[in-house]
KEKE-3310 file (N, C-alpha, C; in steps of 0.2 Angstrom, whole numbers, plus 5000, padded with zeros to 4 digits):
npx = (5083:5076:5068:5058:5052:5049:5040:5029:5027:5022:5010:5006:5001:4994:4983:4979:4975:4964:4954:4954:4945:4935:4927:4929:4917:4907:4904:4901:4892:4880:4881:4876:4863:4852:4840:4840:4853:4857:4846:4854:4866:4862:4860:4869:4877:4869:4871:4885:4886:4881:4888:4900:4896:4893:4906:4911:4905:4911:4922:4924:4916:4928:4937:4930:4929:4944:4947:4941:4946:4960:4955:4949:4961:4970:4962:4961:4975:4977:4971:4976:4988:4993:4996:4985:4978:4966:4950:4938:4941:4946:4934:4927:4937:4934:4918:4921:4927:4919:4908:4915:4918:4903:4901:4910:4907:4894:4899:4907:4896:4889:4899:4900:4888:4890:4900:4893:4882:4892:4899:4886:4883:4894:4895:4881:4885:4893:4887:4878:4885:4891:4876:4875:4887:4882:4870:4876:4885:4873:4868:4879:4882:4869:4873:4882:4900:4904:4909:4919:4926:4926:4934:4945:4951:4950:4963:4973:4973:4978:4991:4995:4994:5004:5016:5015:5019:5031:5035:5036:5043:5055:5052:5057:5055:5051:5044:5035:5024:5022:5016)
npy = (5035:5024:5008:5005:5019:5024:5015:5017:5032:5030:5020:5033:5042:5035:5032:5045:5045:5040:5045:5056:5051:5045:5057:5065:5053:5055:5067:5066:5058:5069:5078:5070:5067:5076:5076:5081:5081:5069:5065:5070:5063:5052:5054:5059:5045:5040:5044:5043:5030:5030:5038:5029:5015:5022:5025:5012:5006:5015:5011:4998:4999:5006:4996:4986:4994:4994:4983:4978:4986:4980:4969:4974:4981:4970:4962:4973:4971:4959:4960:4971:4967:4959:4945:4939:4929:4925:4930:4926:4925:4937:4944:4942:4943:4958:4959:4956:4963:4977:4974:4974:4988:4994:4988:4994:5006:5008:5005:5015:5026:5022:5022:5036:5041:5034:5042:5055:5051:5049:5059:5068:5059:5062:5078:5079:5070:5080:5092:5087:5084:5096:5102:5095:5098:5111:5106:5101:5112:5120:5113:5113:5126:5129:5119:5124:5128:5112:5110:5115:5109:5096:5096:5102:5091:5082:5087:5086:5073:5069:5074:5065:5051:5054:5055:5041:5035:5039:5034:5020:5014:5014:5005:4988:4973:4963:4969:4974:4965:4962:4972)
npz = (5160:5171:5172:5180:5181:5169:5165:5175:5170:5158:5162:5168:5159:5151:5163:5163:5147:5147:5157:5148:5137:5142:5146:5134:5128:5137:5135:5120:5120:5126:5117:5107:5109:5107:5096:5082:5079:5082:5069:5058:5059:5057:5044:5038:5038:5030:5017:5018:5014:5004:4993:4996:4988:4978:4973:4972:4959:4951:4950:4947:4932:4928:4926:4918:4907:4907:4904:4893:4883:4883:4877:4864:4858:4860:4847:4837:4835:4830:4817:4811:4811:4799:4801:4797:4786:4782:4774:4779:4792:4796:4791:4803:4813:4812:4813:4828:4832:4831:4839:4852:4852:4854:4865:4874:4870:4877:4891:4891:4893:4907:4915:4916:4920:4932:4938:4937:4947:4957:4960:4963:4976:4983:4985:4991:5003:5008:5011:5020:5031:5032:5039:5049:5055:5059:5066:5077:5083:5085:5094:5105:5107:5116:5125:5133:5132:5127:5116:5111:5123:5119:5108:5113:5121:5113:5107:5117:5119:5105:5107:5119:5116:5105:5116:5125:5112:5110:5124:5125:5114:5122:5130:5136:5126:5133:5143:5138:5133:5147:5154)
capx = (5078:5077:5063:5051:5051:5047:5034:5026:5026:5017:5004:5002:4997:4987:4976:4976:4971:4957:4951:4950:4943:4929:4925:4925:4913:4902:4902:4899:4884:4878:4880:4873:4856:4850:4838:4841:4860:4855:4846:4859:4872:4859:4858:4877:4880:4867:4877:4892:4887:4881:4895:4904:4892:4895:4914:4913:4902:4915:4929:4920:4916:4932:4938:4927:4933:4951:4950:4937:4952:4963:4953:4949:4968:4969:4956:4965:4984:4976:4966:4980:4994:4995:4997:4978:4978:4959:4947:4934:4942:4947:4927:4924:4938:4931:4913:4919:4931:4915:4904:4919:4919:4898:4902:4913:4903:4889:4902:4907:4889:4887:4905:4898:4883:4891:4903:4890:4880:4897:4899:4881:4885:4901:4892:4875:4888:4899:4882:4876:4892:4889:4872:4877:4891:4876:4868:4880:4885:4869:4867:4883:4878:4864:4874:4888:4906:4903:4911:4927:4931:4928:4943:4954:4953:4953:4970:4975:4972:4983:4998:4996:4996:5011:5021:5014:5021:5037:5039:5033:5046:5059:5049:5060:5048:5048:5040:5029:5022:5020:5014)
capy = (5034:5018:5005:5008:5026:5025:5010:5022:5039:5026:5020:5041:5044:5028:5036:5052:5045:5035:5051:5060:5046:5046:5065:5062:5049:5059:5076:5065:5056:5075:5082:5066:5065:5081:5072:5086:5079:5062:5064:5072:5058:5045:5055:5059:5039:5036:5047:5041:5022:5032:5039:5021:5012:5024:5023:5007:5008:5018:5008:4992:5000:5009:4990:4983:4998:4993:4973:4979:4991:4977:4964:4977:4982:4961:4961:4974:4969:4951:4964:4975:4964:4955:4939:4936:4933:4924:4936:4925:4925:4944:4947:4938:4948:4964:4960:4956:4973:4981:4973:4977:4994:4995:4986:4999:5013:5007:5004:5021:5029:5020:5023:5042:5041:5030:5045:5058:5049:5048:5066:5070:5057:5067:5083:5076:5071:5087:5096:5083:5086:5104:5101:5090:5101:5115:5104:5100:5119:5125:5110:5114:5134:5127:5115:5128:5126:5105:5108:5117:5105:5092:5098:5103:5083:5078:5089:5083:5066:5067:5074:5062:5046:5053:5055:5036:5030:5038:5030:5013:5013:5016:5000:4983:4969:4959:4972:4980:4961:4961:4979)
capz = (5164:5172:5165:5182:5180:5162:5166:5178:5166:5153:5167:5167:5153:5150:5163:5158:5144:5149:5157:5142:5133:5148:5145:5127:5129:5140:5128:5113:5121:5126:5110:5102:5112:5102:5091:5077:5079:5079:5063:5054:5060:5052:5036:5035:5037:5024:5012:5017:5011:4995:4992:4995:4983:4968:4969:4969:4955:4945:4949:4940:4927:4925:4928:4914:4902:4904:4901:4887:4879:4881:4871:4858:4859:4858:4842:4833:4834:4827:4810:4808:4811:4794:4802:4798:4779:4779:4773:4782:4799:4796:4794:4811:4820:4812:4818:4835:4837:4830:4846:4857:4852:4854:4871:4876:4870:4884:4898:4897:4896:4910:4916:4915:4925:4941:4939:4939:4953:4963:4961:4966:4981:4986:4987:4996:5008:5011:5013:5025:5036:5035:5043:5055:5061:5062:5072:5082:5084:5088:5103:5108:5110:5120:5129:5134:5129:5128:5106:5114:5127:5114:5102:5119:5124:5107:5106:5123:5118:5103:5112:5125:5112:5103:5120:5126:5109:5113:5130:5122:5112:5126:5136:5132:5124:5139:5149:5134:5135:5154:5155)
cpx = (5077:5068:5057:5048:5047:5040:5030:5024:5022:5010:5001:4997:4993:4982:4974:4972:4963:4953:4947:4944:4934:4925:4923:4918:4907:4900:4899:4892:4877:4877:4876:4867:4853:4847:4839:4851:4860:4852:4848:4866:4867:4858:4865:4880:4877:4870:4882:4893:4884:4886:4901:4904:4894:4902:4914:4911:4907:4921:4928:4919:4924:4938:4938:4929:4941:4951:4948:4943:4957:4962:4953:4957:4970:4968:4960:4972:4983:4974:4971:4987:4996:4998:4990:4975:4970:4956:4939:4934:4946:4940:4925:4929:4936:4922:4915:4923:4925:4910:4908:4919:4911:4897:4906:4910:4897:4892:4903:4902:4891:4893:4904:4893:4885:4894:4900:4886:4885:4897:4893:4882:4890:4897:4886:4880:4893:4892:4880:4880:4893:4883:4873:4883:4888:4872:4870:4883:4880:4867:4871:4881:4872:4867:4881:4894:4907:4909:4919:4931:4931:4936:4947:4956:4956:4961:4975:4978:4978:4992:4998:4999:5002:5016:5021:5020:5029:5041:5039:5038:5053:5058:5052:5052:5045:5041:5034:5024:5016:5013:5008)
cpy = (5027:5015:5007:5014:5027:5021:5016:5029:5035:5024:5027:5041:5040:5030:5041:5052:5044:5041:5057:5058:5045:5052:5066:5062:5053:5065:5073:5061:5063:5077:5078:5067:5072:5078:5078:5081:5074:5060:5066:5068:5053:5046:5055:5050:5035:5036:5041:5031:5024:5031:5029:5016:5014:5025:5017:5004:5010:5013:5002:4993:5003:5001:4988:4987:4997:4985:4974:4981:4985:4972:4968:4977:4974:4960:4963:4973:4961:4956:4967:4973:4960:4948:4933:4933:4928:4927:4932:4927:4936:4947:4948:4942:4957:4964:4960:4962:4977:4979:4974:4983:4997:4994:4990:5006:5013:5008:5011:5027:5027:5021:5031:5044:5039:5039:5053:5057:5051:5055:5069:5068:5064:5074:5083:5077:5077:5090:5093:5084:5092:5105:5099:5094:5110:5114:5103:5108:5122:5120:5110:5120:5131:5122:5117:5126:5117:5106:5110:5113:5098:5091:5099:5096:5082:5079:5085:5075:5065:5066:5069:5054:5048:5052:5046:5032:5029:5033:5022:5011:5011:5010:4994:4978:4964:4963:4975:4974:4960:4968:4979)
cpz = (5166:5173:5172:5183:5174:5161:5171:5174:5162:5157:5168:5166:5149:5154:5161:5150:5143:5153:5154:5137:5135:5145:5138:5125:5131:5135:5121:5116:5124:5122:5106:5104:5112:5097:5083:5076:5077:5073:5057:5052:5057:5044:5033:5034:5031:5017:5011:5013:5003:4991:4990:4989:4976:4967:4967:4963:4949:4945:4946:4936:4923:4923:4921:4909:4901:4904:4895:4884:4878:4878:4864:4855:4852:4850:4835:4830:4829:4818:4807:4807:4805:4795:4801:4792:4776:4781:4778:4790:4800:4798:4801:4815:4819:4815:4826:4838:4835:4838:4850:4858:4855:4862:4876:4878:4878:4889:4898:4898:4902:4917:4919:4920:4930:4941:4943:4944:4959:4964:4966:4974:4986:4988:4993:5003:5011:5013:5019:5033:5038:5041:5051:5060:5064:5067:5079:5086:5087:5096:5107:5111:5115:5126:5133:5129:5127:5117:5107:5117:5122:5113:5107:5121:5119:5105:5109:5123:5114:5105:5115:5121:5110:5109:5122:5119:5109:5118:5129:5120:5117:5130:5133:5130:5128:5144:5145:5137:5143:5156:5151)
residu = (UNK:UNK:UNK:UNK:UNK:UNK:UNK:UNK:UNK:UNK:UNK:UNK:UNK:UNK:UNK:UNK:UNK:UNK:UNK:UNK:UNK:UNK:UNK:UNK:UNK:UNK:UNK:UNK:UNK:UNK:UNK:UNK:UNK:UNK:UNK:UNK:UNK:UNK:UNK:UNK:UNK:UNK:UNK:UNK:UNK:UNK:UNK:UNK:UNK:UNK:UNK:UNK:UNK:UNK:UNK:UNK:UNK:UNK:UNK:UNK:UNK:UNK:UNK:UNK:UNK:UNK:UNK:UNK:UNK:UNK:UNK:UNK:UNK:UNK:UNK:UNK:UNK:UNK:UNK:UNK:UNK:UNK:UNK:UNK:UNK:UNK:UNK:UNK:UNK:UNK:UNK:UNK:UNK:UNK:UNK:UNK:UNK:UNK:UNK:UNK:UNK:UNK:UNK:UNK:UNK:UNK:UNK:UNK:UNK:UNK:UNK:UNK:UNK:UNK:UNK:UNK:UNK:UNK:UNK:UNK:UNK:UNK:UNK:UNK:UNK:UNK:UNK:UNK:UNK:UNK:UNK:UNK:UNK:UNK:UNK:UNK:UNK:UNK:UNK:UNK:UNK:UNK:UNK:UNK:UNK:UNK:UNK:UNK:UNK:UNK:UNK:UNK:UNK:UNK:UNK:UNK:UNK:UNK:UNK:UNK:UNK:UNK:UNK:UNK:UNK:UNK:UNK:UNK:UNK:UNK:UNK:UNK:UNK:UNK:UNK:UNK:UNK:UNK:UNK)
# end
């Protein structure tokens, strides 16, 4: 295929996409402006920063349980390694592997709960999403087929992106540039 041919089949499908993307646009601003929709999409985002918040939550804490494990680790290889042979400086690393271990014990209470938060999160959110695709469902049925033509663009679209990235590929990089 010679490069204006293929530059032309690219120009296509760039509008056709932009046509879909249009239609889209407009079906999701239809479906959006349901205020039942609308506030099912402001709870599902509130969630979904729940959700974000109490991973991140765990992941710190799971953080702080693996530095902590590696001092105690640390603490112990000094106690039990027989390289320690004063009974004073023995006591002083047995109290502090004892406050390491009591420090630990906290983290993973605490470690325990983000987890059961995040859980809670994680469900609030899937329920939320069910709602939300209820809402969207029943203002669809009220707003005819607007949730089918949706998905046929959205498919459309795909298809059409991977064929684009085909002929992209095919386009030299002088002309991707120009183009």
């Amino acid at each position: 295929m010679s490069r204006s041919a293929t530059l032309l089949q690219l120009q296509g499908i760039d509008l056709d996409l932009d046509a879909h993307r249009a239609r889209l646009q407009a079906i999701e601003h239809e479906l959006g402006a349901d205020p039942a929709v609308q506030a099912a999409q402001r709870a599902l985002l509130e969630a979904h920063t729940t959700v974000h918040t109490a991973r991140v939550a765990v992941q710190t804490l799971e953080y702080e349980n693996q530095v902590l494990g590696e001092k105690i680790a640390e603490v112990s290889d000094r106690i039990y390694g027989g390289r320690v042979g004063n009974p004073k400086v023995l006591q002083e690393l047995q109290t502090e592997n004892d406050s390491l271990q009591r420090r630990r014990q906290g983290i993973e209470e605490k470690q325990f709960e983000a987890l059961m938060t995040a859980e809670n999160a994680e469900a609030r959110h899937a329920q939320l999403d069910l709602q939300l695709n209820e809402a969207e469902a029943t203002s669809a049925s009220t707003h005819g087929s607007l949730r089918q033509e949706r998905e046929r663009h959205q498919l459309v679209m795909h298809n059409l992106e991977g064929d684009r990235e085909g002929l992209l590929a095919q386009v030299p990089a002088g002309d991707r540039a120009t183009y």
